[in-house]
N, C-alpha and C positions, 0 to 999 in steps of 0.2 A: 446828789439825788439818791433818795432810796428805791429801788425798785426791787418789786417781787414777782417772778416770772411761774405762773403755773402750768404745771405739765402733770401730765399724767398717759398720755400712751405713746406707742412708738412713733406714729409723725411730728407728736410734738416734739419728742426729745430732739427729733434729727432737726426742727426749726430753731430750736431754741439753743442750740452750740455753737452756732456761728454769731448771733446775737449777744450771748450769755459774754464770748470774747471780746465783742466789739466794745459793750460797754463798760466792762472791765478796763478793757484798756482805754476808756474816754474817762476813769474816775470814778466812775461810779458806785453806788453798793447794792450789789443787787442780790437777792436771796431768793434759792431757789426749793421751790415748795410742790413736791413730788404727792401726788395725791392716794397712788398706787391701784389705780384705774388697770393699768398692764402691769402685772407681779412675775411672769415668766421669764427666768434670768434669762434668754436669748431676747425678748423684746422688753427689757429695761435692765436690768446690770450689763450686760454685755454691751449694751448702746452707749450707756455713758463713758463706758471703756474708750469704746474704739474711736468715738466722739470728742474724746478728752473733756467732757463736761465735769464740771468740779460736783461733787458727792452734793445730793439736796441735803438742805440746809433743815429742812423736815420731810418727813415722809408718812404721811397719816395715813397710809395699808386699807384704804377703805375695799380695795378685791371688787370680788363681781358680787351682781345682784342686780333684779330688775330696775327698771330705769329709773324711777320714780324712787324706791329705795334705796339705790346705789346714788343718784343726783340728791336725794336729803344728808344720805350722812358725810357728801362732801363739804354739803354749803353746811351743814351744823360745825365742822372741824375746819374748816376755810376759815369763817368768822371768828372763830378766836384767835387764828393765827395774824387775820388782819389788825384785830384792836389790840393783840399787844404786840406787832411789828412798828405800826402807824405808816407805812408805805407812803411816796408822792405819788406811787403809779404801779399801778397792777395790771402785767403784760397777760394775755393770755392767747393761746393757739386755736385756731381748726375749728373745730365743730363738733368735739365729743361732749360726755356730760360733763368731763372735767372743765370743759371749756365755761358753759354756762352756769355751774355751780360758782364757780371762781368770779363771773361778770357781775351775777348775783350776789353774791353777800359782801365781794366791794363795791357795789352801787347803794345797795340800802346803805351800808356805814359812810356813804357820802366821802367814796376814794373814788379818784381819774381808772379809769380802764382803759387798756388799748388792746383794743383788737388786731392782730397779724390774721393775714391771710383772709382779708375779713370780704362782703361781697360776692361771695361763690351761690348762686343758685342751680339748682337741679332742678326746681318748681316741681317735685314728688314731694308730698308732704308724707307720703308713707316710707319716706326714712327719717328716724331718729335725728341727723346730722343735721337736715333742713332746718326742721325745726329749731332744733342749736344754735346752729347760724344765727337765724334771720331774729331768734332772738335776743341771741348776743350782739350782734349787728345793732338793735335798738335801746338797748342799758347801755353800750360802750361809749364812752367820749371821745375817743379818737378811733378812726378806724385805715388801717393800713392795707390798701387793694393792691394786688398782685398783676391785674393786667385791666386796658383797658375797658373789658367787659363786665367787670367787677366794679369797675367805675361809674360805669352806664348803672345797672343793679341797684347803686346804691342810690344815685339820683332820683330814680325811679319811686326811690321809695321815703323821698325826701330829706336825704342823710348825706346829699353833695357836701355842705357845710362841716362836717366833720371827717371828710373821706383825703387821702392824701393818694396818690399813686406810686407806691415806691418799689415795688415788684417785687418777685418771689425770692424768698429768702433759702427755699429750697436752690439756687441756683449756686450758693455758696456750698451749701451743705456737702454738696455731690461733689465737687469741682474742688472745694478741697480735700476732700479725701478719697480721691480718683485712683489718683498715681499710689496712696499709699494703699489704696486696698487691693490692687495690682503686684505691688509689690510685696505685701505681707501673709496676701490671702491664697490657701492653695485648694479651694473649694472646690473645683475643676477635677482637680487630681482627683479628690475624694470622693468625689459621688462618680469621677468614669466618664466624665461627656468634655468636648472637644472645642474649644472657640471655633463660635462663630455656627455650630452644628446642632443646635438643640434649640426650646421654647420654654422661655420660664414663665409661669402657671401661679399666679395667686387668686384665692378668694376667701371671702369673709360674708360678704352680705348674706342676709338671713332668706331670701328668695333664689338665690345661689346654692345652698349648703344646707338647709332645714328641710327640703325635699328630696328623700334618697332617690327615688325612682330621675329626678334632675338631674344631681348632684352622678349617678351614676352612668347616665346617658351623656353625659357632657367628657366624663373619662374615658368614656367607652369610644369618643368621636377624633378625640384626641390621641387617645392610644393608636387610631389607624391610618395617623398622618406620616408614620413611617419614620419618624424621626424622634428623638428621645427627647421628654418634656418633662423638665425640674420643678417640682411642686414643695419647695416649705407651706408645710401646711398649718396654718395656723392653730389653736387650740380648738376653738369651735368646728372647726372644717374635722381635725380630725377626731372629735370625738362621735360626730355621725357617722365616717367612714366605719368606725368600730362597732358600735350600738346596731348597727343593722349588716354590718358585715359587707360591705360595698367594693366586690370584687376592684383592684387597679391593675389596670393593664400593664405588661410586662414591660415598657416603653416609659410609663411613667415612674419620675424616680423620686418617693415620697419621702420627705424630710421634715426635720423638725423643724421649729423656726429658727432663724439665721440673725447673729449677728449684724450690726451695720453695714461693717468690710466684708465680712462674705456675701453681704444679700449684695451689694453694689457692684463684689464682681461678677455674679451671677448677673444681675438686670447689664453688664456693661459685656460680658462675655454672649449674650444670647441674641439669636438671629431676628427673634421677634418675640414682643412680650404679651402675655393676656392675662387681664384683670381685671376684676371689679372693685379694685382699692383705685381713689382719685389721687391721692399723693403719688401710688407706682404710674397712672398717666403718665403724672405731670415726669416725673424721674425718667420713664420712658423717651418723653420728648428730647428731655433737657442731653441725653445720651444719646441720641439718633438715633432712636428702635424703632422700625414701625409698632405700632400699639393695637391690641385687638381689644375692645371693653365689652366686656358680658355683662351690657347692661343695656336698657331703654333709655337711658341719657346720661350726660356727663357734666360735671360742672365746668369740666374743662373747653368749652367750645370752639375755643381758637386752635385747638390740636386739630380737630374735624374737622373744622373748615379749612384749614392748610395743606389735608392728605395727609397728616402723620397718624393720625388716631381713625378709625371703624367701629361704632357700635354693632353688636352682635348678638344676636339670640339662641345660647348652644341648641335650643331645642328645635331650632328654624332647620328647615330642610336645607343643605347645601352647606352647612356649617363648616363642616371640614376642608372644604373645598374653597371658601373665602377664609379661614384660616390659613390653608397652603398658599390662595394666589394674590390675599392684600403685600401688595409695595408699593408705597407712596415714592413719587415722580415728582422732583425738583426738589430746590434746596429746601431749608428750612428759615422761616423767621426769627428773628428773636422777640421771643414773646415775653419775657421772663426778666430779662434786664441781666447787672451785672456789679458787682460789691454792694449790695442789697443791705445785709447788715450796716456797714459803714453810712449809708442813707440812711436808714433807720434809725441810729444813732443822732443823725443831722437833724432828723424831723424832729426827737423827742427832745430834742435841746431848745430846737426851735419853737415848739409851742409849749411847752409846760410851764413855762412861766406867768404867760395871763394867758391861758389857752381858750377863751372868748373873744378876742383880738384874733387870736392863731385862724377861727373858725373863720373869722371876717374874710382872711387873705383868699386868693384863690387855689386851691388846690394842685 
């Protein structure tokens, strides 16, 4: 079977490594088509590094640019890669543009699509991602849920018949490369901070990081929890911090973006993590972190409802204070499953040969 796996930013990369081997080793030929959505060698050459993903097979550099311009010139450069590939099946990830530029121009050319990680709602229509989803969730022919609320989601919206439950493939991701980012990574040393003694700090979202006077008050709350807090900062985050000059408290220790293995042993060395990225949740979860999310909801709902995960508002009064005193009580579920890939593998074997029969079975 031909398959062509599109990626183009950093969670995809890390979904698509452990997949990219499985069907490799099941025969397969799969061709991987780097869209160039993330161009910053810490969040794409370095990932494929440390990932061992084989070098894409193309890489069409379409960079940034608004959504609407950046999602044309991928589906115009996708399209020709589809019709002179001719693919049985076009994987794709997540929720970015690259995701639905990729669902899009192989759906018009009448090629199978499969959606990973598919079924996530946040119900904000004012992120980008949603949107993505939910309408790559409806051009895909097969769609691959992560847990059973993704499940629910998609029934909802009349896509049981296409939906399989095979769980998160981030569970592979992390868990193989645990021990070796433990072992190779000495990110600890270099920035100065101490297992188990610090809070690693991501954000991105544009309601997070587009308002300095926020964006400034959220460091300022952080900086006074007495304890040192590891911020790689993304490209966007830091280029407001600069443009408006947004003092960082002496506590926080601001970094460039990170590597796969080092950001892994930072999210695996830290006492507790806070994000507005939903892949670092889920990663959160899957390591035992308590999770703090600077957001109004999550796609992640099973983390919340369990105690591992707290939505938060930095700007809400007592912020620091439920910062310092969230620790979730009692074990943890699995929510997430386990040899994910190697499933997924099972499934694509199992319906792509009359996959209108596949839809009949029960999920």
């Amino acid at each position: 079977m031909k398959v062509i796996s599109v990626i183009g930013a950093r969670p995809q990369f890390v979904k698509a490594g452990p997949l990219s081997k499985a069907l490799r080793r099941a025969g397969h030929h799969e061709v991987i088509v780097h869209t160039g959505q993330h161009y910053d060698a810490a969040m794409s050459d370095q990932i494929f590094t440390d990932l061992e993903i084989p070098a894409p097979d193309y890489n069409l550099d379409v960079r940034s640019g608004s959504h609407g311009a950046q999602t044309g010139k991928m589906l115009a450069a996708l399209e020709v890669v589809f019709q002179d590939e001719q693919p049985d099946l076009v994987i794709v990830f997540g929720d970015t543009n690259t995701t639905i530029a990729a669902a899009l121009a192989a759906s018009k050319l009448h090629q199978k699509v499969l959606h990973i990680e598919a079924g996530l709602r946040s119900f904000n229509r004012t992120m980008p991602e949603e949107i993505n989803r939910v309408l790559t969730d409806h051009c895909a022919d097969f769609l691959f849920a992560p847990t059973d609320t993704a499940v629910e989601n998609l029934a909802r919206e009349g896509l049981a018949h296409r939906t399989y439950r095979v769980g998160d493939i981030m569970v592979d991701s992390l868990l193989d490369r645990l021990e070796i980012a433990r072992e190779r990574s000495d990110i600890l040393e270099r920035v100065g901070v101490e297992e188990g003694a610090y809070f690693l700090l991501t954000l991105h979202r544009p309601y997070n990081v587009d308002d300095p006077q926020r964006l400034g008050a959220m460091l300022d709350a952080l900086g006074s929890l007495g304890a040192p807090v590891v911020f790689p900062a993304h490209p966007r985050t830091r280029a407001v911090l600069e443009q408006h000059a947004i003092a960082v408290p002496d506590t926080v220790h601001l970094l460039e973006p990170q590597g796969f293995l080092d950001f892994v042993r930072l999210e695996h060395g830290a006492t507790k993590i806070l994000t507005d990225s939903g892949g670092v949740q889920k990663e959160a979860y899957i390591l035992g972190k308590p999770c703090i999310t600077l957001r109004p909801e999550t796609e992640w709902v099973e983390t919340v409802e369990v105690g591992w995960n707290v939505l938060a508002d930095p700007e809400a009064e007592g912020f620091a204070d439920l910062v310092a005193g969230f620790q979730p009580e009692g074990e943890q579920p699995d929510l997430f499953g386990h040899d994910v890939a190697e499933e997924m593998v099972r499934c694509i074997e199992r319906v792509m040969p009359d996959p209108h029969t596949a839809w009949a079975e029960t999920p």
